[in-house]
C-alpha positions as CSV (number, residue, x, y, z in Angstrom):
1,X,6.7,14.7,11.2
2,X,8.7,18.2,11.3
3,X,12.2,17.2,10.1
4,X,15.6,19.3,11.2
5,X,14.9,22.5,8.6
6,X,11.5,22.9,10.0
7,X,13.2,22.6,13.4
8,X,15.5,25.1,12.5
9,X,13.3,27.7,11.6
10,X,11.0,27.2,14.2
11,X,14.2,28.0,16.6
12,X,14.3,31.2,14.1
13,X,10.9,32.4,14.3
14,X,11.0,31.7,18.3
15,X,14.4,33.9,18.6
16,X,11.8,36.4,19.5
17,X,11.8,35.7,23.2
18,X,15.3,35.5,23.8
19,X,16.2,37.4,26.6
20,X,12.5,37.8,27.9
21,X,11.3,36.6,30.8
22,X,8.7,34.1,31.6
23,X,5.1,35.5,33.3
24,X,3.0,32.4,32.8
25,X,4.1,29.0,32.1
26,X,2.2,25.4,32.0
27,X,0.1,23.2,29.7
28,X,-1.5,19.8,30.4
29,X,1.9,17.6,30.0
30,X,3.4,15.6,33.1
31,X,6.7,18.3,33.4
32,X,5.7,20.8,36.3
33,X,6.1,24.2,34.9
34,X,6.4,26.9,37.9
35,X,10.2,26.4,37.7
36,X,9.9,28.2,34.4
37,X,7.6,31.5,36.1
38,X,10.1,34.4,36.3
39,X,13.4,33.4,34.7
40,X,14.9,34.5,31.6
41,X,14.9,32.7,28.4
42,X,18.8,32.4,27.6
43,X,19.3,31.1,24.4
44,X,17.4,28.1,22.2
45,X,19.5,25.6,20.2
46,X,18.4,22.8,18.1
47,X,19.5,19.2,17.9
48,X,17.9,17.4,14.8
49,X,14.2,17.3,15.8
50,X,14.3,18.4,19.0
51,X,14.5,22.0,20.1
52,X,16.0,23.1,22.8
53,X,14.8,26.5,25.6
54,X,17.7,27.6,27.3
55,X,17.1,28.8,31.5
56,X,19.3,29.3,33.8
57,X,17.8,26.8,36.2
58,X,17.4,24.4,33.7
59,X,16.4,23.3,30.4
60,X,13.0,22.4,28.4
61,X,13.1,19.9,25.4
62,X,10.7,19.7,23.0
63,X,9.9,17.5,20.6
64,X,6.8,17.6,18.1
65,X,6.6,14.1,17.1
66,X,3.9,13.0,14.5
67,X,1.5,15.5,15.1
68,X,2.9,18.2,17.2
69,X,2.4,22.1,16.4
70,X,4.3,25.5,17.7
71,X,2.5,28.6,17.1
72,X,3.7,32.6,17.8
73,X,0.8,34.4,19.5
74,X,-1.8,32.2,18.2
75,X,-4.3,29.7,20.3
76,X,-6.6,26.8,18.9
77,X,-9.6,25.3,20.3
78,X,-7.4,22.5,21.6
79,X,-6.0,22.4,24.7
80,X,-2.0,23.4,25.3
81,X,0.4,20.9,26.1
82,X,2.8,23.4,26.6
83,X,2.7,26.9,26.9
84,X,5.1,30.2,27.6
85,X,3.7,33.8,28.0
86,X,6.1,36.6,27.7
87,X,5.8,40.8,28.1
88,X,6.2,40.5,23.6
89,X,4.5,37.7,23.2
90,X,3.3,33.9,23.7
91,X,4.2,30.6,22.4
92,X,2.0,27.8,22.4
93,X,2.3,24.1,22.1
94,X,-0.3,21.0,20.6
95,X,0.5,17.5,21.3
96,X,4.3,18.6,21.5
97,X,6.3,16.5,24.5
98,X,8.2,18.9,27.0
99,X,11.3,17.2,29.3
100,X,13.4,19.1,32.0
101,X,17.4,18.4,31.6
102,X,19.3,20.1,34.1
103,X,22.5,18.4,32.1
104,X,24.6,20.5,29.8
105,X,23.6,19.5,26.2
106,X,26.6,18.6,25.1
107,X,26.5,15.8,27.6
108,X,23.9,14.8,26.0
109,X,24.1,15.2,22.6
110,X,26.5,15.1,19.6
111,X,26.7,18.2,17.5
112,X,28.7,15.8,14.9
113,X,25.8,14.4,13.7
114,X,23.1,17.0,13.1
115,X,22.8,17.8,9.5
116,X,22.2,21.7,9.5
117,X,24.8,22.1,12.4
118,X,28.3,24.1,11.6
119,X,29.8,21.1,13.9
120,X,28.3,18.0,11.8
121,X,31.5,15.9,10.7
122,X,31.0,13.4,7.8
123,X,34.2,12.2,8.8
124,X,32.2,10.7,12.2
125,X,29.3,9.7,10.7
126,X,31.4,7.4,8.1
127,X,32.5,5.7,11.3
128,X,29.0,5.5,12.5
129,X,27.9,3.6,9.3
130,X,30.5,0.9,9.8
131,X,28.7,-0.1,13.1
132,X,25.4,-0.7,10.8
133,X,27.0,-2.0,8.1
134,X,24.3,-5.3,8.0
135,X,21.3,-2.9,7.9
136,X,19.6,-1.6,5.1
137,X,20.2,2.0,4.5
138,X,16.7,3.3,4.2
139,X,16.8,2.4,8.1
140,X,20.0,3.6,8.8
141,X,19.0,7.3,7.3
142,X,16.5,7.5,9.8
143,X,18.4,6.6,13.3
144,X,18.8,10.0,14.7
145,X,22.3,9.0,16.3
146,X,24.0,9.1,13.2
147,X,22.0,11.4,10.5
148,X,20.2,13.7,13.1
149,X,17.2,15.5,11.8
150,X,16.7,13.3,8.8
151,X,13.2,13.1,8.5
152,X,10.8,10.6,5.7
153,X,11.4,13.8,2.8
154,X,15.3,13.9,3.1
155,X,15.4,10.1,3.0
156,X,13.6,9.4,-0.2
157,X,15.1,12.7,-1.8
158,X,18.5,12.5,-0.9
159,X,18.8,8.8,-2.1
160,X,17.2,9.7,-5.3
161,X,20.0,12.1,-5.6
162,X,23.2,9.7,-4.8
163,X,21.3,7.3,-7.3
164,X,21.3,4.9,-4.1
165,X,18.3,2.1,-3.6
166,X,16.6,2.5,-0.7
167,X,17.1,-1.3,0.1
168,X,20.8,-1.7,-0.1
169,X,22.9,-3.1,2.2
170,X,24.6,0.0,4.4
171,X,27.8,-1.6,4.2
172,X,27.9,-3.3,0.4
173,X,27.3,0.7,-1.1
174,X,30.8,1.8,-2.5
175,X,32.5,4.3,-0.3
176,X,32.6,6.8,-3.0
177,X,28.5,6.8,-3.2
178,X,28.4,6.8,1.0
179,X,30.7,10.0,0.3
180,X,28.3,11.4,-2.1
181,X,25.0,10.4,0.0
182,X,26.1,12.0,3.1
183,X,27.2,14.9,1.4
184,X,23.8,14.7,-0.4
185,X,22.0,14.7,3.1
186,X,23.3,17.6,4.0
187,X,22.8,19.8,1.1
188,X,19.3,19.1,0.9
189,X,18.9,19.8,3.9
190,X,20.3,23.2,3.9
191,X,17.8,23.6,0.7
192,X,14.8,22.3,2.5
193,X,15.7,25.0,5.2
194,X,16.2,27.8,2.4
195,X,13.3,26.8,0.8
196,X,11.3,27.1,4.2
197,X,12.5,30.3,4.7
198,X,11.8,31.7,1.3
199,X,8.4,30.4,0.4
200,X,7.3,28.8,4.0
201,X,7.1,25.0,2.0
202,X,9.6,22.5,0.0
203,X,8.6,22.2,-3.8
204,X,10.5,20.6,-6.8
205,X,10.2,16.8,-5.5
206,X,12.2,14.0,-7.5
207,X,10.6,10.9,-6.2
208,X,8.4,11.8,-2.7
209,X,5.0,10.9,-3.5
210,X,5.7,11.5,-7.0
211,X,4.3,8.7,-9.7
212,X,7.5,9.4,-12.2
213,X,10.6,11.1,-12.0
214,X,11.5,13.9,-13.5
215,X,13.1,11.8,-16.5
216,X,9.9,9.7,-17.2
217,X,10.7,6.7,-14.9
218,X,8.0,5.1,-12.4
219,X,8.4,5.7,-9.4
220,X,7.6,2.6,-6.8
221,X,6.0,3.5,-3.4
222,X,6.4,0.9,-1.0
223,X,5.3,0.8,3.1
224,X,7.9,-0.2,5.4
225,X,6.9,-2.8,7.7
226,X,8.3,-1.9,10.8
227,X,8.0,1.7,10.5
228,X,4.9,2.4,8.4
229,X,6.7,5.0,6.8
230,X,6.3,5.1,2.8
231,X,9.6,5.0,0.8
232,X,9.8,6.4,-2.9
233,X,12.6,5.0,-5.1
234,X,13.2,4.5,-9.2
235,X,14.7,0.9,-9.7
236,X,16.1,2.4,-13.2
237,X,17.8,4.7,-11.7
238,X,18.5,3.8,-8.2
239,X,21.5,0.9,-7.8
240,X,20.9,-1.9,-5.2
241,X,23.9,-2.6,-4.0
């Protein structure tokens, strides 16, 4: 699943067809498209996973889930879930989910939270975690309401980082190490996106699908029941709290 750096520069690469107006739209999803024919791509923001095409009548939100590909002027053999043709260019969706808001985003959505946004306030999100204190913080990463765009890689990494155990309880860790992990998150993240940018992939794990750290110890791979989502973790170096 893309995670918010890969969102982000997606939203980068796409930046493209600002200011260009639609010629064909459509794709075999249940949104009706025509709306789209003729009007001018305004802007395209970004919330976490989601990405956001900006009209004037309206706006299309995307998200890629599990499985879900964006390509620039390039077509598969599969069909299009979503698709956008424009004078420079074309942008085509797989198994992506498109939704028509005719709200104003930030009705919708708090800026506070999102990890690569200039707006993200750890002040807020400390507040959030007292809510969840009772849950284990390997959940609590992943609920976009409070560390929004935080995908499987920043999870594993970021706790690695803070020297936090996947499985602690959210509100037993000390407030200094909730300080450190959320400033954590969002470094990484910024690094995941620099990284992107650079190179087009993330290298240098510590503990994501690694079999050691860096410093020798095993590292313990373990399936979440509920999610099904794999979680890497050292118990020398990671305090349960």
């Amino acid at each position: 699943m893309p995670e918010g750096p890969s969102i982000l520069l997606l939203k980068n690469k796409l930046s493209i067809f600002i200011g260009k107006t639609v010629i064909k739209a459509g794709g075999y999803g249940p949104m009706e498209t025509k709306w789209l024919e003729r009007k001018k791509l305004i802007d395209i923001h970004t919330w976490g996973k989601y990405l956001f095409l900006i009209f004037s009548n309206g706006t299309v939100r995307l998200h890629l889930g599990l499985f879900g590909k964006i390509f620039i002027n390039k077509q598969t053999k599969s069909n299009r879930s979503f698709f956008l043709e424009f004078p420079n260019g074309e942008m085509n969706c797989y198994v992506v989910k498109a939704v028509k808001f005719k709200e104003k985003l930030t009705e919708l959505y708090d800026s506070r939270t999102d990890i690569l946004s200039r707006h993200f306030s750890a002040k807020h999100v400390k507040n959030l975690l007292l809510k969840v204190a009772d849950k284990e913080i390997d959940d609590v990463l992943m609920n976009q309401e409070i560390f929004t765009g935080v995908g499987n890689i920043i999870r594993n990494e970021s706790l690695y980082l803070s020297g936090i155990h996947p499985k602690s309880k959210t509100g037993k860790i000390p407030e200094k190490k909730i300080d450190l992990l959320i400033s954590t998150v969002k470094k990484y993240a910024r690094e995941f996106f620099n990284q992107l940018e650079k190179q087009g992939k993330l290298t240098g794990y510590n503990v994501y699908k690694k079999d050691h750290t860096k410093d020798g110890y095993e590292v313990t791979m373990e399936v979440l029941p509920k999610s099904k989502r794999k979680i890497y973790y050292s118990e020398k170096e990671q305090i349960r709290y």
